[in-house]
FITOR-323535 format. One record per residue (C-alpha): x, y, z. Coordinates in nm, 2 decimals, m for minus. Example, Ala and Ser with C-alpha at 12.3 -4.5 7.8 and 13.67 -1.06 7.14 Angstrom:
! residues 2
1.23,m0.45,0.78;
1.37,m0.11,0.71;
END
This chain:
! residues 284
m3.25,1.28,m2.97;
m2.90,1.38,m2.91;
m2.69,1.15,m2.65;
m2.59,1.31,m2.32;
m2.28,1.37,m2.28;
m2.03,1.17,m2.12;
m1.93,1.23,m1.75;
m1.56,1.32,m1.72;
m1.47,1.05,m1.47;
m1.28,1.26,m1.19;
m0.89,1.10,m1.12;
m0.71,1.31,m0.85;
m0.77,1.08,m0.58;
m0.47,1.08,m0.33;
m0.41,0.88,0.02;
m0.23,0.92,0.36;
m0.15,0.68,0.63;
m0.24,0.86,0.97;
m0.12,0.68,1.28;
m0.20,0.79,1.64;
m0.37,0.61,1.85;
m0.52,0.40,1.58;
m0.43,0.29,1.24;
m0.60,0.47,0.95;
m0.60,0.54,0.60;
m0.76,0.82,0.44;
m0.84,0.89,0.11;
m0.88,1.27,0.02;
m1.01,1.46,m0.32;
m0.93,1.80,m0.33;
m1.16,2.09,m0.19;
m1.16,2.27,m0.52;
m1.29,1.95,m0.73;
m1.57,1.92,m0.47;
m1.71,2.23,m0.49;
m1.97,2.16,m0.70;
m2.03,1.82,m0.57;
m2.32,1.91,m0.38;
m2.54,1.56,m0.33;
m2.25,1.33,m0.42;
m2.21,1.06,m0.20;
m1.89,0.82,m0.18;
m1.95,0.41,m0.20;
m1.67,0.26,0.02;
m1.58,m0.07,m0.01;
m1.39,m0.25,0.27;
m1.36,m0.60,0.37;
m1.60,m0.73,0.15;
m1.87,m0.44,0.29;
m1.97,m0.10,0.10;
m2.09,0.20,0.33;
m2.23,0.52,0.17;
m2.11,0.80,0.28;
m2.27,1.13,0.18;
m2.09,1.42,0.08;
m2.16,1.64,0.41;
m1.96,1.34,0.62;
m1.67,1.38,0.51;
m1.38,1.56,0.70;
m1.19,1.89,0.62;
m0.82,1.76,0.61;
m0.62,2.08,0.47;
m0.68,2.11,0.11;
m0.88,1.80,0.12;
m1.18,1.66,0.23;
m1.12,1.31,0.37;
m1.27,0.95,0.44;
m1.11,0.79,0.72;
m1.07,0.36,0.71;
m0.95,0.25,1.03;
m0.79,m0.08,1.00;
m0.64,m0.35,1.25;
m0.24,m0.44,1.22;
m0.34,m0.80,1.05;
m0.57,m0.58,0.74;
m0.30,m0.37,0.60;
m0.28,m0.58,0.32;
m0.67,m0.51,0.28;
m0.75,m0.30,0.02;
m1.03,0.03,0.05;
m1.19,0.14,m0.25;
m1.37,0.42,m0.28;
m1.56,0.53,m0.58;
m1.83,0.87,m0.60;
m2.15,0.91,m0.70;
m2.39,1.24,m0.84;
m2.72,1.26,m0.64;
m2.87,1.02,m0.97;
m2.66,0.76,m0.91;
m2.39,0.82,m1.17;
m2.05,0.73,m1.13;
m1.85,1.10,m1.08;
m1.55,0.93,m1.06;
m1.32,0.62,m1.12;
m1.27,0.37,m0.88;
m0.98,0.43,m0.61;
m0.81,0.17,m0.43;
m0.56,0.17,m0.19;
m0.41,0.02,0.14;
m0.17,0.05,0.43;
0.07,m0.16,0.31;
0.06,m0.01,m0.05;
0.06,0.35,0.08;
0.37,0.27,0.30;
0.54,0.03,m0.03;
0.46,0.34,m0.26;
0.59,0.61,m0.04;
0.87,0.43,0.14;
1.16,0.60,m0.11;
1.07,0.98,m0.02;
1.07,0.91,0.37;
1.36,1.01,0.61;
1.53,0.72,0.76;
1.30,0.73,1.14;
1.00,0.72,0.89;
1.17,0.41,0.68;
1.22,0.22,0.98;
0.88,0.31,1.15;
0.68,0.21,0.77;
0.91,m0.13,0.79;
0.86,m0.22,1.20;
0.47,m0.12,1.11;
0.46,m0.42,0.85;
0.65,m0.66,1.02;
0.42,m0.62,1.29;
0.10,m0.65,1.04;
0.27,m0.98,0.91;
0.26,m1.10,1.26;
m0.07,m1.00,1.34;
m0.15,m1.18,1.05;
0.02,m1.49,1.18;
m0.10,m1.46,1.51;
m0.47,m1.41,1.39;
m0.44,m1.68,1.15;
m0.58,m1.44,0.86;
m0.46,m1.36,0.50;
m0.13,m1.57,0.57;
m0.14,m1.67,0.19;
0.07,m1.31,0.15;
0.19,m1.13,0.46;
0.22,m0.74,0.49;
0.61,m0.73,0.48;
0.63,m1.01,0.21;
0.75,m0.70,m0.04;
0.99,m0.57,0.15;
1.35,m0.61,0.00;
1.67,m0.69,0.26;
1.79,m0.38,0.25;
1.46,m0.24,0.35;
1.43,m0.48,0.61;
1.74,m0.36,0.70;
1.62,m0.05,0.85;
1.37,m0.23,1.08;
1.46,m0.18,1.51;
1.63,m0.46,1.64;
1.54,m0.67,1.93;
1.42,m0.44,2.22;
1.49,m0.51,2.58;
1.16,m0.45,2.76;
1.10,m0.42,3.18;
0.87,m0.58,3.36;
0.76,m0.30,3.59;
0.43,m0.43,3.71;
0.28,m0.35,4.04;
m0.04,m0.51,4.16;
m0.25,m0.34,4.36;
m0.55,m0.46,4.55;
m0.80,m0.63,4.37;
m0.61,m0.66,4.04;
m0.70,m0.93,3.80;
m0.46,m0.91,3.48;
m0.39,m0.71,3.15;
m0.45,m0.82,2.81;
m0.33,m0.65,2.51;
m0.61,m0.55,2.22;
m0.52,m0.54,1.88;
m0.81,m0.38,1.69;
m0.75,m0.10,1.49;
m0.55,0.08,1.81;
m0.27,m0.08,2.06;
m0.47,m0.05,2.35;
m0.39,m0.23,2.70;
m0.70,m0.32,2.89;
m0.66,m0.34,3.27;
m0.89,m0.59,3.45;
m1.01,m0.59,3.84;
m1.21,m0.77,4.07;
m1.52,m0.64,4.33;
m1.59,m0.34,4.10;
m1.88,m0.26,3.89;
m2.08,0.02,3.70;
m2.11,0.23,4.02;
m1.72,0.29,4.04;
m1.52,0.50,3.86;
m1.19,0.49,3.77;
m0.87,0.76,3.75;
m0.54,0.66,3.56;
m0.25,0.85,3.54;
0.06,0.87,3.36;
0.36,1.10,3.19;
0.34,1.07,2.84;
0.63,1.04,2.56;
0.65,1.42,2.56;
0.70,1.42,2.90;
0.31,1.58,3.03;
0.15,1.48,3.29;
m0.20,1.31,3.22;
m0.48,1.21,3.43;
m0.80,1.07,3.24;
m1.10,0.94,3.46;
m1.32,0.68,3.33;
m1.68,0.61,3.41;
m1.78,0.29,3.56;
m2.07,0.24,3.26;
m1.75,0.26,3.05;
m1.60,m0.03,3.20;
m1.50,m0.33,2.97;
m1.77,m0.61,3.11;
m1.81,m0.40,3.43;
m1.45,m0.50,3.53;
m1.20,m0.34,3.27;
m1.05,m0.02,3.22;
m0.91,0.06,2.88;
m0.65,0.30,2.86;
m0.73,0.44,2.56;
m0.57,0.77,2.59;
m0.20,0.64,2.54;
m0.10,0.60,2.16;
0.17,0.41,1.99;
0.48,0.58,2.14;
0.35,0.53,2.53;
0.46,0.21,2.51;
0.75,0.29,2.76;
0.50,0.47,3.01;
0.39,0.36,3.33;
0.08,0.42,3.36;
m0.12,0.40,3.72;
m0.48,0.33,3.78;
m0.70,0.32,4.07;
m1.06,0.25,4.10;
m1.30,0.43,4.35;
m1.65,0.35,4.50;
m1.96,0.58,4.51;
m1.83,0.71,4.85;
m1.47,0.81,4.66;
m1.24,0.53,4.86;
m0.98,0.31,4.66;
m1.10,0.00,4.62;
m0.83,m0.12,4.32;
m0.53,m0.02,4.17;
m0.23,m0.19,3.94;
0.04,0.01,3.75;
0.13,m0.12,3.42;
0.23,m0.06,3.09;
0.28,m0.23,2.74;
0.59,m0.26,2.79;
0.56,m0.49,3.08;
0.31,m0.66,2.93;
0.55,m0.73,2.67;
0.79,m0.85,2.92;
0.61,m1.08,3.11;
0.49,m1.24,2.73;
0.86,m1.23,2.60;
0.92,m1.54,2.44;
0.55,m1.63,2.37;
0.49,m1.52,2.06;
0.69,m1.30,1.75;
0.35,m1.07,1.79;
0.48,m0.90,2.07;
0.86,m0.83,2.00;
0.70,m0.67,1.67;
0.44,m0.48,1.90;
0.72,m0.28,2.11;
0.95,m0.25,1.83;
0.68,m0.06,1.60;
0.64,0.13,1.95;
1.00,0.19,2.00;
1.04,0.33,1.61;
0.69,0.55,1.66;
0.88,0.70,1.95;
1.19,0.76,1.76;
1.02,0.93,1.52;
0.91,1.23,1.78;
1.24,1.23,1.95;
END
């Protein structure tokens, strides 16, 4: 009986760092090398946890298709791998493994001098996520970075303080998951409000985004998720109405402020705004 021939492991695996209003890290194959793919599945392996994901789920990205890895600022030394299988079970390709601090270690050289200082800000501020959180301190995200590449990071910004409270107000936290996102907290509402937020964005466009009261964080929070990295700056105003459409709460904030009133606090958030500040450099 004749052996069966070997599988020509596939190689052409490539990555890109995609940051918006999250952090993410996708892993593309080309379209052509897929075409004949059909029932392949990928195994992808992040954080100590594998998820299969069938060839139909992933995402058209150009001449790619794409898995998208969302990771917080403290897991960009965490590495993905992602490895694909034929519809028996047999290994297509080799295994791939990458991560958002060796994409932006790799890549740094062929970048323009906004996108140096935006990959150097971004892992300065993983290294102090990773301080702040207490979590893979044993080898911190900007630990590679020579002096002259640290060099190009933003120095110290100045930030404002221009909080208003409103009625009913309760306090802002900021969230570090694997978005910046500033949570806005008030008391006497529930599910039965609703709540409208406004602001002008980096580009200068008005936005108004309403959220529902089952949306609410806990029944009393209102995440502003619409604002990415280079809002920062923004004032953003929000207002929560009753059933019957009367204000019942309202605060205007934004990161920076938040920033402002934490100055001094911790290195986390001087390496938040300055990452913010060298996002919005990058548009402008």
């Amino acid at each position: 009986i004749p052996d069966e021939p070997e599988i020509e492991l596939f190689d052409g695996f490539m990555s890109r760092m995609v940051l918006g209003n999250a952090l993410e890290l996708q892993v593309g194959v080309p379209t052509a090398a897929m075409e004949d793919w059909t029932g392949t599945y990928a195994e992808v392996t992040f954080k100590g946890e594998t998820t299969v994901v069938p060839f139909e789920e992933w995402s058209a990205a150009g001449p790619y298709y794409a898995l998208t890895v969302r990771t917080a600022a403290k897991e960009m030394n965490e590495e993905v791998t992602v490895q694909i299988f034929n519809s028996e079970g047999q290994a297509v390709s080799v295994e791939y493994t990458d991560s958002i601090r060796g994409y932006a270690e790799r890549n740094y050289a062929g970048f323009s001098d906004k996108d140096k200082t935006l990959l150097v800000d971004m892992l300065n501020y993983g290294a102090a996520a990773q301080v702040y959180f207490d979590y893979m301190t044993d080898e911190l995200a900007n630990e590679g970075l020579t002096e002259e590449q640290q060099a190009m990071a933003t120095e110290k910004v100045e930030c404002t303080n221009g909080l208003v409270k409103g009625e009913n107000y309760l306090g802002s936290r900021l969230v570090l998951k694997s978005n910046l996102s500033l949570q806005l907290a008030f008391k006497n509402v529930d599910e039965s409000c609703y709540a409208v937020y406004t602001y002008t964005n980096h580009y200068g466009k008005a936005k108004t985004v309403t959220v529902d009261g089952a949306d609410f964080i806990d029944g009393y929070g209102v995440e502003l998720s619409e604002l990415v990295l280079a809002d920062a700056k923004q004032l953003v105003t929000c207002t929560v109405y009753n059933e019957e459409g009367e204000a019942i709460a309202s605060v205007t904030d934004s990161v920076e402020s938040y920033v402002a009133r934490m100055s001094g606090k911790s290195d986390l958030h001087d390496a938040i705004m300055k990452f913010a500040t060298s996002a919005y450099n990058k548009f402008h």
